[in-house]
N, C-alpha and C positions, 0 to 999 in steps of 0.2 A: 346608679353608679356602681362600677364594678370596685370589688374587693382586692384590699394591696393585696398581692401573693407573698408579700413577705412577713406577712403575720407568721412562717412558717422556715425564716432564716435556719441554714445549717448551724451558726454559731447562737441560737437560742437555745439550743437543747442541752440538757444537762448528763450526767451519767455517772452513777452513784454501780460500783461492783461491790461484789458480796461471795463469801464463799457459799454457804449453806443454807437456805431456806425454809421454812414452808411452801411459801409458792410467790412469785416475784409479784402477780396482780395485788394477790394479799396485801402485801408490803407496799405498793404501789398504793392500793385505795387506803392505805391509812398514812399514808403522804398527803392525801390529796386533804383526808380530814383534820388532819395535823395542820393545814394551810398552806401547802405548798399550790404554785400558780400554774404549775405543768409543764409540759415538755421537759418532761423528767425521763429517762430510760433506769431501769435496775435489771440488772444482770448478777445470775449467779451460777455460781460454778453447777451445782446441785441444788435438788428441791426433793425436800420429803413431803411434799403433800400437794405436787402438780397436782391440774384436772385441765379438762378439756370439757367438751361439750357435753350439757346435759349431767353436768356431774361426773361426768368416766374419768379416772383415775391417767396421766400422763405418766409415761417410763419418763425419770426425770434423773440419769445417773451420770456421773461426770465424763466429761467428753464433747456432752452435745448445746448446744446453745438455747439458753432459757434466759430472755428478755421480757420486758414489758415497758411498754412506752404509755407518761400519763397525758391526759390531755384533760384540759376543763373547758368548758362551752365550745366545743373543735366547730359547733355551727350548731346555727338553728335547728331544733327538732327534726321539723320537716324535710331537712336535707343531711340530714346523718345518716339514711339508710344505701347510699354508697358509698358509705366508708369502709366495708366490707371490702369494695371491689379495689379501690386505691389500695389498702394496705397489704392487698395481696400482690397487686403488681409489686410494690418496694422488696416484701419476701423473693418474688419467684425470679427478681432482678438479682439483688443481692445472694440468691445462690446460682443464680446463670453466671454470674461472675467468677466462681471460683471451681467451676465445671471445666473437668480436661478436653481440650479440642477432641472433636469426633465422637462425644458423649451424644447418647441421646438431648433429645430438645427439653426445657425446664418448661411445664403449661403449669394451666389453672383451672383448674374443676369449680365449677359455680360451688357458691359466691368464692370461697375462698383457700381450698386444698389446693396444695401444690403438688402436683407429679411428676414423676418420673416414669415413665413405662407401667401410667396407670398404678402407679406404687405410692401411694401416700411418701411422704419423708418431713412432714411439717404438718402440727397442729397451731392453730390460729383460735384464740379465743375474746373476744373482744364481752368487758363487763362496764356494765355504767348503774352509777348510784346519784341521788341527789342529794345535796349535803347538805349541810345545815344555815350554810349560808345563803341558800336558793339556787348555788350553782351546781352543774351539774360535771361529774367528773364519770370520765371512760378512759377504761386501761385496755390497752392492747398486748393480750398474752399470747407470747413467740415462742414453742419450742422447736429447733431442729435436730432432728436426726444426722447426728456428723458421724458419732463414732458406734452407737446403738439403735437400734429400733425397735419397736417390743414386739414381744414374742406371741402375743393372745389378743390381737387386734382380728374384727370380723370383716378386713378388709388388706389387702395387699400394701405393704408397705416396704421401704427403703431406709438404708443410711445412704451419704451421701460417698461412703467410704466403699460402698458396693460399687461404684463408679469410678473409684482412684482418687477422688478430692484428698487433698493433704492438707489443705487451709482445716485451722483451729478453729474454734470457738470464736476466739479472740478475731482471730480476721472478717473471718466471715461477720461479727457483728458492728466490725470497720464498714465493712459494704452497707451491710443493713442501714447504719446510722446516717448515712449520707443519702442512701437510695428513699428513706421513710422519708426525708426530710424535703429532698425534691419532690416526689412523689404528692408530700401532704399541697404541697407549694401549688402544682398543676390543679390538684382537687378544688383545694380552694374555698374552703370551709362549706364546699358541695354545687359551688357557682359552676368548677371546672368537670363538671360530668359528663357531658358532652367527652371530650378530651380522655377522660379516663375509662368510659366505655369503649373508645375505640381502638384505644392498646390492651383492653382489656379481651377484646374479643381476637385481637391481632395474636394474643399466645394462650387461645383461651382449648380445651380440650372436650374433644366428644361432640361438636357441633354437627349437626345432622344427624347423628345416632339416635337408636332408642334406649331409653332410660327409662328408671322407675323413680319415683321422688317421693319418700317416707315425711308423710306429712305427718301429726301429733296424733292421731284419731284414726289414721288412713293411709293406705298409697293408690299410687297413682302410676300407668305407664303412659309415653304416647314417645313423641320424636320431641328432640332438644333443639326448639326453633332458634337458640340464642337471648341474648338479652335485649329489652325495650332499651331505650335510652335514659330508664329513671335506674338501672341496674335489676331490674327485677328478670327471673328466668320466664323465660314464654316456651309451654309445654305445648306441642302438637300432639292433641287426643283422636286425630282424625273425625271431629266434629265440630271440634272451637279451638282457637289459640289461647291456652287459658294462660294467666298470669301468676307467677310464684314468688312469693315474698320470701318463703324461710320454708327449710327442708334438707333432709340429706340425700344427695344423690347417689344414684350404683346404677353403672351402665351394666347393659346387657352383655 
């Protein structure tokens, strides 16, 4: 039997603003531990103690939009690992949205960067703990680059203000809040993957090229075959189609 898609109603979701931070996941997983039930967003102006992946340090200075949405048991284990790809399409919508006509196109770099002219302009961090109740709670950390972008990044990045965007903070996480919400709705606590690979790969960026993908231990080049249909990337080594769970990519 398939799963109601409204486990993920627009008017479920909560939204707690804040001026100053540490870092809004922070704040988010000690909601979740505190008992709250999720579909929570917290937004703040600023964060002293953003991070990104791998522990890097996020520019997190006013201007730009720094969210986190909670979730607790968003699905089964086994189907949480395209959640990646859903919450990227709600991001790279929700700033296609407020892109001046005749701007470059908004994609998505596996799993989850959003670009601009190959320009980073959005970090995406997704964290999950298991609580003490046995459930299990994941936060989705959002920063965008609206009005800065940092200066000592090893990769090309953007504001969105490079581009003429005039939408705040504030609007832009208007969009977000409605586009996450649809978005989670199609997924479908991971039933709707199907669905979500396929707008996924619809504004998805660098398909057919050659890549390298920085695996923990290792890299890797061949051609960017696209993704299976469980969201995983398929690496063409020119000997096998191999399959890629987690990695950073940098096209050639």
């Amino acid at each position: 039997m398939m799963q109601d898609r409204r486990r993920f109603p627009l008017e479920a979701f909560r939204h707690i603003a804040l001026d100053e931070v540490g870092s809004t996941n922070t704040d988010a997983l000690a909601a979740a531990r505190a008992g709250d039930q999720g579909l929570l967003w917290i937004t703040a102006r600023r964060q002293n103690a953003g991070r990104g992946r791998r522990g890097r340090a996020w520019t997190s200075e006013t201007g730009n939009l720094y969210a986190t949405l909670l979730l607790i048991d968003p699905a089964p284990i086994e189907r949480t690992a395209s959640l990646p790809l859903a919450v990227a399409l709600a991001v790279r919508n929700a700033i296609a949205a407020v892109m001046p006509p005749g701007t470059p196109p908004v994609e998505v770099k596996w799993p989850n960067d959003i670009l601009i002219e190959r320009r980073k302009t959005c970090g995406i961090l997704l964290e999950a703990e298991m609580l003490a109740n046995g459930k299990g709670a994941l936060v989705i950390g959002i920063g965008i680059n609206i009005r800065h972008k940092p200066d000592s990044a090893q990769y090309a990045v953007a504001s969105l203000e490079d581009y003429g965007v005039t939408a705040t903070a504030d609007e832009i996480f208007a969009h977000l809040y409605k586009e996450m919400a649809q978005v989670l709705g199609v997924w479908n606590e991971g039933l709707g993957i199907a669905e979500i690979t396929a707008q996924w790969r619809g504004v998805a960026c660098g398909i057919g090229e050659k890549i390298t993908v920085n695996l923990p231990n290792h890299s890797i080049s061949g051609r960017f075959a696209g993704i299976d249909d469980k969201g995983l990337l398929m690496l063409d080594t020119g000997t096998e189609l191999m399959p890629i769970a987690a990695g950073d990519v940098f096209f050639a």
